[in-house]
Each structure stands twice: as C-alpha cells, then as structure tokens.
C-alpha positions as CSV (number, residue, x, y, z in Angstrom):
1,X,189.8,366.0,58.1
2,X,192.2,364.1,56.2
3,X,191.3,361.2,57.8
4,X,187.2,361.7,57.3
5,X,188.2,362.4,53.5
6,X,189.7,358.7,53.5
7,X,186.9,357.6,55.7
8,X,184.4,359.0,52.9
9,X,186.5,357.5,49.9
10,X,186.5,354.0,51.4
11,X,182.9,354.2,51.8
12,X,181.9,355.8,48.9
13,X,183.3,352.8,47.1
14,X,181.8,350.3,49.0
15,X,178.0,351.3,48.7
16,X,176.9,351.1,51.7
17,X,174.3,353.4,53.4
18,X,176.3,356.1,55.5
19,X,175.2,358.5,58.3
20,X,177.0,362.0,58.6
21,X,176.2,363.7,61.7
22,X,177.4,366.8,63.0
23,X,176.5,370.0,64.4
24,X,174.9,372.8,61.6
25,X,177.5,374.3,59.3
26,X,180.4,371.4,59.9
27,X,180.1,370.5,56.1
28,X,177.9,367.6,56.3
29,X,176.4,368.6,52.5
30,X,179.7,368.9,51.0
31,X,180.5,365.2,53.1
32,X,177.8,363.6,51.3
33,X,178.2,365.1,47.9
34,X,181.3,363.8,47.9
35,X,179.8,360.0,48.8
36,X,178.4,360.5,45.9
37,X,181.0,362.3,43.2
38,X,183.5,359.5,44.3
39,X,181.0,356.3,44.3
40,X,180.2,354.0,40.9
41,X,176.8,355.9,41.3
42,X,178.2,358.9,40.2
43,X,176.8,359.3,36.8
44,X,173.3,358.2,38.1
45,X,170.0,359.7,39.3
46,X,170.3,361.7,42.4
47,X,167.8,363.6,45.3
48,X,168.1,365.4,48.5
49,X,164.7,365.2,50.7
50,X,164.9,367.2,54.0
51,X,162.8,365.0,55.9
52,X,162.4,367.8,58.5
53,X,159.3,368.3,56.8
54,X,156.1,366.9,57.0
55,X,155.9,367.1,53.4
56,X,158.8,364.2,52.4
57,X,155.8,362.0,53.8
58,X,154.4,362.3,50.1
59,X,157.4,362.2,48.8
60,X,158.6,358.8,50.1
61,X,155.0,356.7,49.9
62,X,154.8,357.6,46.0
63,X,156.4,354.2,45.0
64,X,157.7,356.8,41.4
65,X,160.2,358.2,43.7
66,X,161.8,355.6,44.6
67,X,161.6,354.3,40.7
68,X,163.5,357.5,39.7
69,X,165.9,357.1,42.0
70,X,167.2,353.2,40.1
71,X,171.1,353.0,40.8
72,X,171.4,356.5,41.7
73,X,171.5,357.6,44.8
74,X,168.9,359.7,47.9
75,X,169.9,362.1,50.6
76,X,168.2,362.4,53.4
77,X,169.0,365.5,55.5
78,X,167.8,366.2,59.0
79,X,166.8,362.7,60.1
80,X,167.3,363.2,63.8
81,X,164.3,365.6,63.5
82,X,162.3,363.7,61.0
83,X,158.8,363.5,62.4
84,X,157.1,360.7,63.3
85,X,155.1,359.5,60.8
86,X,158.0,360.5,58.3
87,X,160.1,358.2,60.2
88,X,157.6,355.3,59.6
89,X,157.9,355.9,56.2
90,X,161.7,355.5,56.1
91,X,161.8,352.5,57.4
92,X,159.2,351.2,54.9
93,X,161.3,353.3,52.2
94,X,164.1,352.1,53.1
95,X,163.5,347.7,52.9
96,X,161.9,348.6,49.4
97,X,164.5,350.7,47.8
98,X,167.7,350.6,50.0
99,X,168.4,347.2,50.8
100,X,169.4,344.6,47.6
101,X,168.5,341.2,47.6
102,X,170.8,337.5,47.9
103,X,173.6,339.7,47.4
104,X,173.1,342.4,45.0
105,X,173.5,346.2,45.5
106,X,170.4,347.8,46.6
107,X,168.5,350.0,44.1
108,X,169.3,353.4,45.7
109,X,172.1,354.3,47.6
110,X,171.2,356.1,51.3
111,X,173.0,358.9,53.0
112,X,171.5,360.4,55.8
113,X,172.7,364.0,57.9
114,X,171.9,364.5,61.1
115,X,172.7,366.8,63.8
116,X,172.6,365.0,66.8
117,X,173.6,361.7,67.9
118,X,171.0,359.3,66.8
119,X,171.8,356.5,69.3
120,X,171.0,359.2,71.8
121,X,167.9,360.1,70.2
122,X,167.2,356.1,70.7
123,X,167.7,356.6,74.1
124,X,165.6,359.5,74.9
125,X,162.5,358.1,72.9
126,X,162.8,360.9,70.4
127,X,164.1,358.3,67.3
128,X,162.5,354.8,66.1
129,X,165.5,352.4,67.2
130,X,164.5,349.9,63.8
131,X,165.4,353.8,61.6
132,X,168.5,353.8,63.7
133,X,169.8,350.7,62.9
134,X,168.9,351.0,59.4
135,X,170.7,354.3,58.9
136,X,174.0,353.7,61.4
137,X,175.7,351.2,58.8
138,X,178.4,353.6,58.2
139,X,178.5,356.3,60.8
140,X,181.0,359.3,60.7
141,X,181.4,362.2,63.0
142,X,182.1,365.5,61.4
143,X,184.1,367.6,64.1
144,X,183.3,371.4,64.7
145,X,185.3,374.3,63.7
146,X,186.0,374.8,67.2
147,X,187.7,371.0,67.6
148,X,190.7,371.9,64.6
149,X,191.4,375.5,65.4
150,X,194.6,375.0,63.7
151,X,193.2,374.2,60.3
152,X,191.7,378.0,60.3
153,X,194.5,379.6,58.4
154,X,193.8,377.0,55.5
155,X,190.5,377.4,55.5
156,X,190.5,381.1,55.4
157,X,193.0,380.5,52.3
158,X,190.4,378.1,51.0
159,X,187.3,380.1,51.0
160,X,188.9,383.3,50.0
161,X,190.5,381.6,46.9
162,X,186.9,380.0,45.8
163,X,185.5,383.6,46.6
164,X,188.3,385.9,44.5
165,X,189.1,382.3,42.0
166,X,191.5,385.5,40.3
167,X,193.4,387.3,42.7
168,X,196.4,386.1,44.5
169,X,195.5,385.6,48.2
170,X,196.9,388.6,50.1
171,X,197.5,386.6,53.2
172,X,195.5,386.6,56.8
173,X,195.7,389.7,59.3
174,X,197.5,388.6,62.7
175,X,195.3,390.1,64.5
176,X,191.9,388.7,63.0
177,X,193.9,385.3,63.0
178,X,194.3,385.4,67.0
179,X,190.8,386.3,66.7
180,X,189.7,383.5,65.0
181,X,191.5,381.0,67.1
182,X,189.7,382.1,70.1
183,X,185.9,382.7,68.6
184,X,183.8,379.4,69.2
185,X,182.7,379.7,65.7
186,X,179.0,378.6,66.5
187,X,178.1,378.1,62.5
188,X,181.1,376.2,62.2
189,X,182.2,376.4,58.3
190,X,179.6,378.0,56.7
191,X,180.3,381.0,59.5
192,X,183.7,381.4,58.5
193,X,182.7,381.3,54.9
194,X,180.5,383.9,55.2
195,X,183.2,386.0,57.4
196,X,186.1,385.7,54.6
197,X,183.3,386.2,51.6
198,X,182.9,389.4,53.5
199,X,186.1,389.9,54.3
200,X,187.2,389.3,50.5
201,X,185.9,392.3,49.2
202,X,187.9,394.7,50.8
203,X,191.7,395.2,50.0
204,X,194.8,394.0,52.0
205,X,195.0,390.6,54.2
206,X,191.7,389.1,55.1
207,X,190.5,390.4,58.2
208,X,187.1,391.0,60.1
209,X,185.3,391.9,63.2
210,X,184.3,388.8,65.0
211,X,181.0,389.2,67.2
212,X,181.6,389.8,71.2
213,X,179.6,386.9,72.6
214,X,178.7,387.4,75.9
215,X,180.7,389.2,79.1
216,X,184.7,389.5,78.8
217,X,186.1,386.9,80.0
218,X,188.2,387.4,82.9
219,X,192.1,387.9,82.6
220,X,193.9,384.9,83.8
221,X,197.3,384.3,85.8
222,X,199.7,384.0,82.7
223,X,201.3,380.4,83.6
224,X,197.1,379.5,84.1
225,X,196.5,380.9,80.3
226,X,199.6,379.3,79.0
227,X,198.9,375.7,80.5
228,X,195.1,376.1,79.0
229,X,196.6,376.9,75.6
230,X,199.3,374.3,75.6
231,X,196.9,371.4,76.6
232,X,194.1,373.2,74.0
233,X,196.8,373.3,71.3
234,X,198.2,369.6,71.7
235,X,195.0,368.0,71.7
236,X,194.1,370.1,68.2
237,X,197.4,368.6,67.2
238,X,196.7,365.3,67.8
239,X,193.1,365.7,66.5
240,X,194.4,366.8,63.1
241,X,197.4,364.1,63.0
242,X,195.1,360.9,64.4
243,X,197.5,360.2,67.2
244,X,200.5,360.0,65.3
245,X,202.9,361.8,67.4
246,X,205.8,361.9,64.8
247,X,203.1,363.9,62.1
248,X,201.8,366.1,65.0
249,X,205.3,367.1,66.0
250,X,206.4,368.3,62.5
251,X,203.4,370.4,62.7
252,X,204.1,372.1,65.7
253,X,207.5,372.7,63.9
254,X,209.1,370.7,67.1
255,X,211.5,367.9,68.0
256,X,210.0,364.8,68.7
257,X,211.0,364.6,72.7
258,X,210.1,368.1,73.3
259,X,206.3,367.2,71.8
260,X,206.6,364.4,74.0
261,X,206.9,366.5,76.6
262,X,204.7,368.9,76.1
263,X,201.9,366.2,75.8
264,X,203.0,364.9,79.8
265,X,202.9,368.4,80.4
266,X,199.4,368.6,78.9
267,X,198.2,365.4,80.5
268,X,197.6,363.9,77.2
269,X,198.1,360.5,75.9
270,X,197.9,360.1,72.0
271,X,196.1,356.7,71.9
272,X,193.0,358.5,72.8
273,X,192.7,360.0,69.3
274,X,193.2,356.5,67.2
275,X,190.4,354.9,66.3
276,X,188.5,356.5,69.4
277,X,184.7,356.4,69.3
278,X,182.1,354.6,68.1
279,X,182.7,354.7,64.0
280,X,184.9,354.4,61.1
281,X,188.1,353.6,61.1
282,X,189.9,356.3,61.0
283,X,187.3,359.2,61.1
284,X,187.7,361.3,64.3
285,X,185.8,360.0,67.0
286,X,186.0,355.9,65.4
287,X,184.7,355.5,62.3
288,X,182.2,353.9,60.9
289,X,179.6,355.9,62.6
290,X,177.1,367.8,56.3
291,X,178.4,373.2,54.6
292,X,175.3,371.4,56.2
C-alpha cells in the first residue's frame, strides 16, 4: 500500500486519466479522492457519476455537465458494468471533455473504478475496446484484504482511532487477531471497518465474532499447516515490502540469511513482486494499470 500511495501521488501530479480497479470494498473511493486532494485540480469543480446506471446516459449527453466540470475533475465509478449505450456515451464524453488539444491539459480530469479487469472484459465482448483504451492510461490494481494480511493490526488501529478520534486505542484481542488473519475478508476494507466500528463500542481490546463461512475446514498434519503458513506469510511479506528482501526481513523481525531461507524454503523468488504485472511502476501487480 505504500507503494500504490506513491503510485497515486505521481499520478495525481501528472493529470492523466487513471483507472482504479479492484474487487468491492478494497478502497477504490478513498484511491480516487485522493487523485484528486493531491492534483493541481484540487480546489476545482468535482463529480462522481455511477455509470452503473442507465440514468448517467442523461447525465453525460447534457453538454452543461461537462461545462461545470472546467479544470475540475469527474469520477466515474463502476465502468466495467456501464451499459451499453452508457458506454457509447463515454467515449463521446470523453474526446470532448477529457482529452486537451496541441498540448494542453484536457478540461476535466477522468478517474474511472472498476471491479473487474477491463482488458478482460475486452476479451469476453462485455466492454467496448475504443472505452478501454481511453480509460487504461494509468491503470492501478488495488489488492484485497485477503492479499496483506499482515497490515490487519494497523488497520484495526486505524479504523478504531477514526471511530473513538478520543480514546486511547486499547489494543487488539489475540484471539480475534488469529481470527482475522484467517477470515477471507470478502468486503475487504469496508468489512473490517464495519467489524472494528462495532467492535469500538464495547470496552477492552477490540475484538469480534467473525462469521463461520462454510464447513470446518479439515485439521492438517502440523509440518503441512506450518509449510502453508510460512509460504502464505513470505509472500504477504514481500507483497507489502515490493520485493525488497532487506525491508521484508526487518519486518519479519529476522536476519537477512534466515529470510533468505525461509523464502527457498517457501519456493519463492522476490523478483516476482517488482514491477510485476501489467501497470504502474511500482503499484502491486505493475503499475500503471476504490472504501469502494
């Protein structure tokens, strides 16, 4: 996350239309409120259009909208399930407000959310391919909660602190912390938000009941269980770190060599987590390519 967070600075600066995309609840709202907060457009106009609905058709053909929008800047959420006709409409929307001419910023700034991978959209006919290479200028992937277990304890920290701005934060139960690391976290951020908000009004450490999802799992043969949560573990590591084996070790609170050899152990090789993927620099999965 530190990286996206550079990712989104850089871009914020340079003006360019950006595409967040993530799974629900991975913060893609905050992402592109903060494309915004940290751009020269700051101080101007600015919009948010969920073009999931077949209303932002008469949003986007009046030519006032656009006008209101003059060196501010439009957020369009939910463009991998924009419909059809909507989608037409972008791409009209876009040449007339969102591109600038011989050299000169465009009169709106463009963010777009979306769930799902749009060059897979492209691909299975669901997504006009001229949208898609309008909006993939400056793509970035927004991990799931379930991809940086380890930031969990901050974030817990985090939320409960925005929640109780007041009182000191009483620390996280162990045992809703083991919890937590295990739960897939299906909502992703704005789950755990709504699990500490809960959790903040009663006294003591944060802790909560996580949901049972589905059978128990069965019990595994301990050196089977440890070998899962070592390889688990290191890749979360790297994840968090970008590859950088030094950083990661300090976080695992271990000697260099010993991470190293926990990675062989793990199978793991650390160049796969820089500048993998198709985007950004630097933002997981490559950059370049919202809690929404």
């Amino acid at each position: 996350m530190v990286r996206i967070a550079e990712a989104l600075h850089r871009v914020a600066a340079a003006d360019v239309r950006v595409l967040l995309y993530g799974e629900v609840g991975v913060g893609k709202g905050h992402a592109s409120r903060c494309v915004r907060a940290w751009s020269p457009r700051a101080g101007g106009p600015w919009a948010h259009l969920s073009v999931r609905d077949p209303a932002a058709a008469e949003r986007l053909a009046d030519p006032s909208f656009g006008e209101r929008l003059r060196g501010g800047t439009a957020v369009f959420s939910g463009v991998d399930e924009a419909p059809p006709e909507v989608q037409v409409l972008l791409v009209g929307w876009l040449e007339a407000w969102a591109t600038g001419d011989e050299g000169r910023e465009p009169p709106v700034r463009v963010v777009a959310t979306a769930c799902s991978d749009l060059f897979d959209e492209v691909g299975q006919g669901r997504f006009r391919s001229d949208l898609y290479f309008q909006l993939d200028v400056f793509p970035i992937r927004l991990p799931p909660l379930r991809e940086r277990r380890v930031e969990i304890p901050a974030l817990v920290e985090h939320f409960y602190r925005r929640t109780s701005p007041d009182a000191a934060f009483p620390g996280i139960d162990r045992g809703f912390l083991e919890a937590a690391q295990s739960y897939p976290w299906p909502g992703n951020l704005r789950e755990l938000e709504a699990v500490v908000v809960g959790a903040a009004a009663e006294p003591g450490p944060v802790r909560a009941t996580l949901p049972r999802r589905g059978a128990r799992a069965p019990v595994l043969p301990f050196a089977q269980a440890k070998r899962e949560f070592e390889y688990d573990y290191v890749r979360s590591v790297l994840q968090l770190t970008g590859g950088n084996v030094t950083r990661a070790s300090q976080l695992a609170g271990k000697a260099r060599k010993d991470f190293y050899a926990l990675m062989a152990r793990s199978g793991i090789e650390p160049d796969r987590f820089r500048n993998d993927g198709r985007g950004a620099a630097s933002p997981p999965e490559g950059g370049g390519r919202d809690p929404e």
